[in-house]
N, CA, C and O atoms as a GROMACS GRO file, in nm:
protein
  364
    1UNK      N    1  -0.858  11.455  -4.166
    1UNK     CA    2  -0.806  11.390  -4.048
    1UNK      C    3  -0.792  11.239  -4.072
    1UNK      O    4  -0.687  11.182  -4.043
    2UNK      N    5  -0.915  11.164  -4.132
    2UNK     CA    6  -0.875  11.068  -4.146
    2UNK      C    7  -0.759  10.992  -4.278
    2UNK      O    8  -0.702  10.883  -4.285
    3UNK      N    9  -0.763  11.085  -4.346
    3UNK     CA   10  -0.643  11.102  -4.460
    3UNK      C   11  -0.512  11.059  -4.402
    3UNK      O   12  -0.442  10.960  -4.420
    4UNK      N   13  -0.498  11.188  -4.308
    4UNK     CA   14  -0.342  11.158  -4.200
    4UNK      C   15  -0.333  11.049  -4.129
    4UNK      O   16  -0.237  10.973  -4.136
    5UNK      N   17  -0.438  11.029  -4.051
    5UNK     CA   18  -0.435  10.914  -3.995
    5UNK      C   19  -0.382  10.770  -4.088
    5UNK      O   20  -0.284  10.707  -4.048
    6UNK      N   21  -0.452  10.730  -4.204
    6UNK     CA   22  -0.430  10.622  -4.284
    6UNK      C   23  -0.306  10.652  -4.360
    6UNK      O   24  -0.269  10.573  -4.448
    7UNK      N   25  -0.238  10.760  -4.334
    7UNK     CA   26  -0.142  10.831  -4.396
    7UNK      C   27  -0.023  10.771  -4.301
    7UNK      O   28   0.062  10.709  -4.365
    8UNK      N   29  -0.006  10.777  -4.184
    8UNK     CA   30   0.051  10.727  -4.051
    8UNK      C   31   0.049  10.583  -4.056
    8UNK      O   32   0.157  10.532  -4.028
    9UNK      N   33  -0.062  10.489  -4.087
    9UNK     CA   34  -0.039  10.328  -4.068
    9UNK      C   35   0.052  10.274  -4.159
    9UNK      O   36   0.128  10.179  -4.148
   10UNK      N   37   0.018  10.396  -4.306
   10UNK     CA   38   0.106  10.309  -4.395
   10UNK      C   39   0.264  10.306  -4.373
   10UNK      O   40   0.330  10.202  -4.367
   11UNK      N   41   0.318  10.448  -4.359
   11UNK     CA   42   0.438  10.481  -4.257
   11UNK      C   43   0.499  10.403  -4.180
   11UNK      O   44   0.615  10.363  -4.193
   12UNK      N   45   0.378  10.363  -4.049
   12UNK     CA   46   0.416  10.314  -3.973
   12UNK      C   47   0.434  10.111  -4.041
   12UNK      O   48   0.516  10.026  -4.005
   13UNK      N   49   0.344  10.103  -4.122
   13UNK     CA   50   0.368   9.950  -4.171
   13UNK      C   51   0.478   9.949  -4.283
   13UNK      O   52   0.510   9.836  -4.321
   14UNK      N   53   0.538  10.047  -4.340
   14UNK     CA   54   0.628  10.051  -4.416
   14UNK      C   55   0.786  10.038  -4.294
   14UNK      O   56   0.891   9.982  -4.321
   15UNK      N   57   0.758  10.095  -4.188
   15UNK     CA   58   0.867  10.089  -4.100
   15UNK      C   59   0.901   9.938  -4.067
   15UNK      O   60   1.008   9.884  -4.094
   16UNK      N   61   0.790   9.876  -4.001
   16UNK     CA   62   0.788   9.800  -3.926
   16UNK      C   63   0.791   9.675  -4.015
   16UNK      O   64   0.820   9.564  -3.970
   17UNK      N   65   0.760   9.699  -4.142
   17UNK     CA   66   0.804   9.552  -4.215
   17UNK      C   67   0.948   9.561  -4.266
   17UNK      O   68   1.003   9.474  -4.333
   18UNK      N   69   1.004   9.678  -4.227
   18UNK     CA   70   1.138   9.695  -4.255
   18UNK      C   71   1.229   9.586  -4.162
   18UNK      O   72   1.278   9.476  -4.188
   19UNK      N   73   1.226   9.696  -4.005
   19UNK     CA   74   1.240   9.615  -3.920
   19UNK      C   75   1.214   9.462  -3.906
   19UNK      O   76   1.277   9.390  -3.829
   20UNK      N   77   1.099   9.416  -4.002
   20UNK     CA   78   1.099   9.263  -3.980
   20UNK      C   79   1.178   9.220  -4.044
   20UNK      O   80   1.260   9.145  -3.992
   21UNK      N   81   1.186   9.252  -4.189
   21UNK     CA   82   1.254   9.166  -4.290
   21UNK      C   83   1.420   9.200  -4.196
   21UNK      O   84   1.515   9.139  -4.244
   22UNK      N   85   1.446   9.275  -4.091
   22UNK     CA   86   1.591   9.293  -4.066
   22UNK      C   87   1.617   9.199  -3.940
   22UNK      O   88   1.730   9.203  -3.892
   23UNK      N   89   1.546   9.134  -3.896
   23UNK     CA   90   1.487   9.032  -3.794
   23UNK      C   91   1.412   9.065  -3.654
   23UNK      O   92   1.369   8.991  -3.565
   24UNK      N   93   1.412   9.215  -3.671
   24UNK     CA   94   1.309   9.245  -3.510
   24UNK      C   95   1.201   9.196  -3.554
   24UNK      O   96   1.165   9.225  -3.668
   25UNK      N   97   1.106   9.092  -3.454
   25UNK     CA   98   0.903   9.091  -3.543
   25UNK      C   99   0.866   9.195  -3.444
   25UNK      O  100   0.939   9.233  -3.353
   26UNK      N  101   0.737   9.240  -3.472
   26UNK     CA  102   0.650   9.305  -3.376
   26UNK      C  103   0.480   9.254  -3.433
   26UNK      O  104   0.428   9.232  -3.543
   27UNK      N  105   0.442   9.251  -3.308
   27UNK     CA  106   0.300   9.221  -3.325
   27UNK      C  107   0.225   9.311  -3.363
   27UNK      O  108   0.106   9.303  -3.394
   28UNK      N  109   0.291   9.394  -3.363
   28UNK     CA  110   0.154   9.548  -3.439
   28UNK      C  111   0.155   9.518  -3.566
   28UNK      O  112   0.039   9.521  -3.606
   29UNK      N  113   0.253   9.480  -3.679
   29UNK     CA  114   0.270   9.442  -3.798
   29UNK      C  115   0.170   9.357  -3.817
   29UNK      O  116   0.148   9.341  -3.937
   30UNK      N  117   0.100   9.296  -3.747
   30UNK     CA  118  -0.002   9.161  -3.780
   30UNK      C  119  -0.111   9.246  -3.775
   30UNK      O  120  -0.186   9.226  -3.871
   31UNK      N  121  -0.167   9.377  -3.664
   31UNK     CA  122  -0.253   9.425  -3.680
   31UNK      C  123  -0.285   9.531  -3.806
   31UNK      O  124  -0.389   9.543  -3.872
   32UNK      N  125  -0.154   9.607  -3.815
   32UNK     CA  126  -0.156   9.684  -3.926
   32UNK      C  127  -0.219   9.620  -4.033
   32UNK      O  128  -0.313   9.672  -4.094
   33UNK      N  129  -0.161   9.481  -4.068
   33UNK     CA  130  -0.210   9.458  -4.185
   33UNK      C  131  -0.337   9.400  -4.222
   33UNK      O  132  -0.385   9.390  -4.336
   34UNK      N  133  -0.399   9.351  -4.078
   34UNK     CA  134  -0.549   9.370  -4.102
   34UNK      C  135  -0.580   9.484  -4.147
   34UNK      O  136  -0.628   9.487  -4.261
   35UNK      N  137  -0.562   9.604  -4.077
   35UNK     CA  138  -0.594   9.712  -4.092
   35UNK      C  139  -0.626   9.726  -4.219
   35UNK      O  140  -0.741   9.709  -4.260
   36UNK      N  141  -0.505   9.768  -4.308
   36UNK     CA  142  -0.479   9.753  -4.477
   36UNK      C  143  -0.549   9.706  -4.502
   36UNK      O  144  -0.648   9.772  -4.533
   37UNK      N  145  -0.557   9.582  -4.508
   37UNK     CA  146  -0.679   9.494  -4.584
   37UNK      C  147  -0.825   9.553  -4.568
   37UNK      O  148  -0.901   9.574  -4.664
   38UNK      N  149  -0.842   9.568  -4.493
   38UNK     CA  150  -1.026   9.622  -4.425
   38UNK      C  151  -1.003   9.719  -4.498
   38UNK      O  152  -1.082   9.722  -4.592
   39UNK      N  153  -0.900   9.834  -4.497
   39UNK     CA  154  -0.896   9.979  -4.560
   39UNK      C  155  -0.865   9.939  -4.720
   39UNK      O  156  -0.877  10.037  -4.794
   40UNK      N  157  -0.836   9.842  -4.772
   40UNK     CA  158  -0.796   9.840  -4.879
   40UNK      C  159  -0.966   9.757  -4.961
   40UNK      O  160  -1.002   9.777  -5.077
   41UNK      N  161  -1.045   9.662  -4.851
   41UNK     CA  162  -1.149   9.649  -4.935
   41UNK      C  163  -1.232   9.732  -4.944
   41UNK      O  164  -1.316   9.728  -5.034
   42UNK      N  165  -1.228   9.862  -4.818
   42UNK     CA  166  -1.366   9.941  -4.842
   42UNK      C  167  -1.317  10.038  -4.921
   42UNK      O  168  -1.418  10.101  -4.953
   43UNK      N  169  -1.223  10.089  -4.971
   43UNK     CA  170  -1.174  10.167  -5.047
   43UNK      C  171  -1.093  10.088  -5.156
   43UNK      O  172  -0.971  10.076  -5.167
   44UNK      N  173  -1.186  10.041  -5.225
   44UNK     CA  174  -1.127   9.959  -5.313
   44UNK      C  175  -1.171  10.032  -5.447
   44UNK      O  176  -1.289  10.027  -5.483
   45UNK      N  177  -1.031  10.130  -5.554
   45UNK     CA  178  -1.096  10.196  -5.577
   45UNK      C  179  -0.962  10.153  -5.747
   45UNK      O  180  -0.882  10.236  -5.790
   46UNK      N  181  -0.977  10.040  -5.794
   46UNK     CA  182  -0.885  10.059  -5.901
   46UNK      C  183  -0.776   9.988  -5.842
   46UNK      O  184  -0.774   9.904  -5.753
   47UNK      N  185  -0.650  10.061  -5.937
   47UNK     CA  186  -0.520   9.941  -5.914
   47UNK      C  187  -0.486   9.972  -5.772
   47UNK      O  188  -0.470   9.872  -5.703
   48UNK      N  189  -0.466  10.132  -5.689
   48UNK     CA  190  -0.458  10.107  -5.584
   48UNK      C  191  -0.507  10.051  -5.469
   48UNK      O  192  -0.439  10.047  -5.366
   49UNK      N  193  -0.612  10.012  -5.475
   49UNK     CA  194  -0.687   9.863  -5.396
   49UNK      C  195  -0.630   9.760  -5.444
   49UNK      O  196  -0.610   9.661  -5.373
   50UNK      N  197  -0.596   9.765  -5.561
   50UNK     CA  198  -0.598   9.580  -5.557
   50UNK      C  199  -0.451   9.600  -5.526
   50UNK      O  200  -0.415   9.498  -5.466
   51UNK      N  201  -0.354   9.681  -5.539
   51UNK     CA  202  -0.230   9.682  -5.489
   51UNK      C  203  -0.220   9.649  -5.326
   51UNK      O  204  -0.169   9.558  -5.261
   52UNK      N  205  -0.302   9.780  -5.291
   52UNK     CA  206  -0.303   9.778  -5.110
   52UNK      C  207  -0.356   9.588  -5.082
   52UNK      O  208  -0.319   9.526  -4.983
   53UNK      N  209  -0.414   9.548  -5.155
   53UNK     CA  210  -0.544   9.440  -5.087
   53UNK      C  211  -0.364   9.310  -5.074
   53UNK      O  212  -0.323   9.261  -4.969
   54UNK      N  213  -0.295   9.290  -5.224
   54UNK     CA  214  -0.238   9.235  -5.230
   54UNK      C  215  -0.114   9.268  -5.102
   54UNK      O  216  -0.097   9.183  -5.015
   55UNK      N  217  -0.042   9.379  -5.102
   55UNK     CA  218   0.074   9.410  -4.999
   55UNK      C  219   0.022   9.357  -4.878
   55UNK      O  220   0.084   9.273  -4.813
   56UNK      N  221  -0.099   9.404  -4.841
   56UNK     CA  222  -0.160   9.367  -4.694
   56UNK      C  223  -0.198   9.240  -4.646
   56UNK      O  224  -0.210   9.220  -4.526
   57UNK      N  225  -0.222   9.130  -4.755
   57UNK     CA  226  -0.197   8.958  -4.778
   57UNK      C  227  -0.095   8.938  -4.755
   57UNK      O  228  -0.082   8.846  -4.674
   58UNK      N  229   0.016   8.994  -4.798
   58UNK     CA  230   0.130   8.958  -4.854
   58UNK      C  231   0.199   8.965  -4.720
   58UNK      O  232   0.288   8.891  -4.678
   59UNK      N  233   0.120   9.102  -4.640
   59UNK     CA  234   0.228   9.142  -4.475
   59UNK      C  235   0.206   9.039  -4.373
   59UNK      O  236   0.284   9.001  -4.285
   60UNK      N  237   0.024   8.978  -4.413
   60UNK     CA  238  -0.053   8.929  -4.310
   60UNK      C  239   0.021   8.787  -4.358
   60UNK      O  240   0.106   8.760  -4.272
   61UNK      N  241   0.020   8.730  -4.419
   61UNK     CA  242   0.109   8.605  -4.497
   61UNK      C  243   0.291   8.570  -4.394
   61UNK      O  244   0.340   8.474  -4.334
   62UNK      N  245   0.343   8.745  -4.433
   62UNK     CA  246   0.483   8.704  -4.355
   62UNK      C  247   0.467   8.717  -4.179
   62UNK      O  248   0.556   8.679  -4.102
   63UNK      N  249   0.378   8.759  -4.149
   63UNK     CA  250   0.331   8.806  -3.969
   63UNK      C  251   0.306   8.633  -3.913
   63UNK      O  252   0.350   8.575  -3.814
   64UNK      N  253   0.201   8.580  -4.047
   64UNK     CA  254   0.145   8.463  -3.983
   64UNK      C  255   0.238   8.360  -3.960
   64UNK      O  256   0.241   8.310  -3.848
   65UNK      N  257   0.325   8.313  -4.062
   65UNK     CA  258   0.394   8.217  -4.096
   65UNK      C  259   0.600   8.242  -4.063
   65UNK      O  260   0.700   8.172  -4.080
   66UNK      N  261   0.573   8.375  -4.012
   66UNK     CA  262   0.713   8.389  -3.970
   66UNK      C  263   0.826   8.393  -4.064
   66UNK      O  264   0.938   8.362  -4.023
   67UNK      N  265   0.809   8.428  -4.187
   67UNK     CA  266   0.886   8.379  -4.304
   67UNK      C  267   0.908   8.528  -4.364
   67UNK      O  268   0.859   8.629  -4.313
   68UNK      N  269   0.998   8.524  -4.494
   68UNK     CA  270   1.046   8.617  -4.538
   68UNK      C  271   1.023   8.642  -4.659
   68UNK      O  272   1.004   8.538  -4.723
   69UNK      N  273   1.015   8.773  -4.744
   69UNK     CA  274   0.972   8.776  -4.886
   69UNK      C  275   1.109   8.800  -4.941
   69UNK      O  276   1.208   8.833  -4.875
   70UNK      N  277   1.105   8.778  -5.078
   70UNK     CA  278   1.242   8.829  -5.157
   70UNK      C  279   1.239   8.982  -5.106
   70UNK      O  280   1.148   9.052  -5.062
   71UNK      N  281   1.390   9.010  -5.133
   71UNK     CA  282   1.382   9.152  -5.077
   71UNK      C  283   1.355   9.249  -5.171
   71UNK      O  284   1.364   9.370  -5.148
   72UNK      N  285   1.320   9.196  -5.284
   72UNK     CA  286   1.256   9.285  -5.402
   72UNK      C  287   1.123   9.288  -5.368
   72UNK      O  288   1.076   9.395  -5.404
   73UNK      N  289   1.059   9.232  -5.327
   73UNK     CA  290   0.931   9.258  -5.289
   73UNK      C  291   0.896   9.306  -5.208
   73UNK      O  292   0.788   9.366  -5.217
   74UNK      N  293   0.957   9.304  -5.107
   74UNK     CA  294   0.971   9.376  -4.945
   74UNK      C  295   1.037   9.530  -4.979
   74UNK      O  296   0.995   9.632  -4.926
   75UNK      N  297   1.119   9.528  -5.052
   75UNK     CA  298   1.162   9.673  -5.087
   75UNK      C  299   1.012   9.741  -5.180
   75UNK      O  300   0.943   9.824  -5.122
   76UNK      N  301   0.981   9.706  -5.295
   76UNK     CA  302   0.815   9.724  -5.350
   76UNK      C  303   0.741   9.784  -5.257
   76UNK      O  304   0.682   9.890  -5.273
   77UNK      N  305   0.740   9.700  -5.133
   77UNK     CA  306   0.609   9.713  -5.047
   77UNK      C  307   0.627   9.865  -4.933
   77UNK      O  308   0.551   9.956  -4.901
   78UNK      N  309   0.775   9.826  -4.896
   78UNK     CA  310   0.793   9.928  -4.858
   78UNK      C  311   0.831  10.054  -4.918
   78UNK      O  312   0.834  10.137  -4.828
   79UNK      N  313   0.862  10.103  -5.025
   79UNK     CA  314   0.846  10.168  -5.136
   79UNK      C  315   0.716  10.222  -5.131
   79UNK      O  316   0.702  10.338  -5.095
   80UNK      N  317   0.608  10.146  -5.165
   80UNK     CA  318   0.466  10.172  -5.199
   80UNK      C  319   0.379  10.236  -5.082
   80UNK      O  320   0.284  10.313  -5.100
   81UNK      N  321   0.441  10.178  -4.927
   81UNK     CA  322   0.308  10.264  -4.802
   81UNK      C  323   0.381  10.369  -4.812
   81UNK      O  324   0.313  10.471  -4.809
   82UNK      N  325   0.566  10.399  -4.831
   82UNK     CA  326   0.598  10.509  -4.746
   82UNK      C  327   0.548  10.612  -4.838
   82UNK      O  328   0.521  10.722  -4.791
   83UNK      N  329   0.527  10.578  -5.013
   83UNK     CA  330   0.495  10.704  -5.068
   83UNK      C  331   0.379  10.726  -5.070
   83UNK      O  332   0.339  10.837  -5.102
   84UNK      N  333   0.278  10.606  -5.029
   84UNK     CA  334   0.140  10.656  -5.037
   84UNK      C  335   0.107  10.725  -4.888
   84UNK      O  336   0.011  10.800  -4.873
   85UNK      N  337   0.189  10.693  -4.793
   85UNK     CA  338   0.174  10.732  -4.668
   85UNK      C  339   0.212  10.895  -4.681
   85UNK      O  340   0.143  10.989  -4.640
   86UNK      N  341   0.313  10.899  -4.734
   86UNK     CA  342   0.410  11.027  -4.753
   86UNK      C  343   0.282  11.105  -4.827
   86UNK      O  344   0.228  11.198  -4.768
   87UNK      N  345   0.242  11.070  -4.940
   87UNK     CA  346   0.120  11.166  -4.993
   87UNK      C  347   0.010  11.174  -4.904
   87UNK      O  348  -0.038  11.286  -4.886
   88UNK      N  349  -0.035  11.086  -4.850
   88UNK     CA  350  -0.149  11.102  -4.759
   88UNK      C  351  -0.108  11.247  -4.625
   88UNK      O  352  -0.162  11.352  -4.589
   89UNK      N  353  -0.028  11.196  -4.603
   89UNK     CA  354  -0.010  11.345  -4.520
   89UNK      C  355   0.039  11.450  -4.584
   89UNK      O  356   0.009  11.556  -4.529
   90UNK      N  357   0.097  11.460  -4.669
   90UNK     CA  358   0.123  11.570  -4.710
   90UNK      C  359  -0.019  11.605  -4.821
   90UNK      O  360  -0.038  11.725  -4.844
   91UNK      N  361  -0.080  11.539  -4.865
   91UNK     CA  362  -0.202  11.592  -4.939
   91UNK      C  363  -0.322  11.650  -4.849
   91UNK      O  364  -0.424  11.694  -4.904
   0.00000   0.00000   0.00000
């Protein structure tokens, strides 16, 4: 259960930083990526922690400061929750 669940934020933060980089903001994007981070230090387990720890800086970085990443990186990021999200529920 809690698999799906963390399976769903990434989803849902892979959406919603979509939507940002396309100019909607939303304030859940600022929480999500606390989220990440907290979930990415207590499960800090190898490259995928230090991946998650970095994307979730990286979200909390564009939430805070209102700004935009190259879209190679923003594509990366979103790339990276929807398939880890995508495995989390489906695993």
């Amino acid at each position: 259960m809690l698999l799906q669940i963390m399976g769903i934020v990434d989803v849902l933060a892979a959406i919603l930083l979509t939507l940002n980089y396309l100019g909607f903001g939303f304030s859940l994007l600022f929480y999500l990526s606390i989220f990440i981070v907290i979930k990415s230090l207590l499960f800090f387990d190898g490259i995928v922690g230090v991946i998650d720890l970095i994307g979730g800086l990286l979200i909390l970085w564009v939430t805070l400061f209102s700004i935009q990443l190259y879209p190679l990186i923003t594509g990366v990021l979103v790339f990276w929750y929807l398939q880890k999200g995508f495995l989390s529920l489906v695993g």
